[in-house]
N, C-alpha and C positions, 0 to 999 in steps of 0.2 A: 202556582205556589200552593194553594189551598188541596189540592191535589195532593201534592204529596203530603202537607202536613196532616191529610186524611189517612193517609199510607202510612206513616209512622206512630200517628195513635194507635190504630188498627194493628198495628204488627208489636206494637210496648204493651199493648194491654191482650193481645191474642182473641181479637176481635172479627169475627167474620162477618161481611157486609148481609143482609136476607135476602134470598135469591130476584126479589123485585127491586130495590132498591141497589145491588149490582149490578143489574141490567142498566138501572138508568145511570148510575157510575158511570159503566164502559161506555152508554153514547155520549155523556158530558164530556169524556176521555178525548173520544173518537173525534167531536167538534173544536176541541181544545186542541188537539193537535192540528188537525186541519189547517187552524186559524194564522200556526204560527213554525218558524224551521224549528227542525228537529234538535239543534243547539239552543234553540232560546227555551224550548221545550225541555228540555234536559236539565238546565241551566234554573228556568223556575222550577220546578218539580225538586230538581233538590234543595235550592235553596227553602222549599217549604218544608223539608222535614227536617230542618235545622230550628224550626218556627217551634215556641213553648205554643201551650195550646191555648193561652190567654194572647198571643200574637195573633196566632191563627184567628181568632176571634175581632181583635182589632180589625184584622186585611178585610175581614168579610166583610163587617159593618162598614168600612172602609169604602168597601165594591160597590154597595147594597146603596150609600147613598149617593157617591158621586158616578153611578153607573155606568163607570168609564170604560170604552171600547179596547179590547184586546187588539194593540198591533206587535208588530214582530219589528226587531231591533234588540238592539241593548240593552236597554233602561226600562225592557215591557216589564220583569216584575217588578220594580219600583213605580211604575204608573198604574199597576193594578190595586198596588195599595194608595194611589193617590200622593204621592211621595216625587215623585220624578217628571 
């Protein structure tokens, strides 16, 4: 989710990542995907660019405290924000 809600600030405000911190983007990317199918992946990533950026902000704090493990299913972006 936080992915994409990265992706739609970055492209509403014509924001380009710096070429070190897109590097480490793409391997979060690269693990992120790994983690989970290619629909659950689709599936969060948009629902994170539908996110305001004070949500976005919520899911992280969210992540950050209850450090909950990425699994793949239905309801993974709702467990990422601790919700599901």
């Amino acid at each position: 989710m936080l992915f994409g809600a990265a992706e739609a600030v970055h492209g509403a405000h014509g924001l380009v990542p710096e070429p070190v911190d897109r590097a480490e983007m793409e391997r979060s990317v690269a693990l992120g995907r790994a983690a989970v199918t290619p629909e659950t992946w689709t599936s969060c990533t948009a629902e994170g660019t539908r996110m305001s950026v004070e949500e976005a902000i919520a899911a992280a704090l969210e992540g950050a405290q209850s450090a909950a493990a990425v699994t793949s299913g239905p309801t993974e972006c709702a467990r990422t924000r601790g919700s599901g």
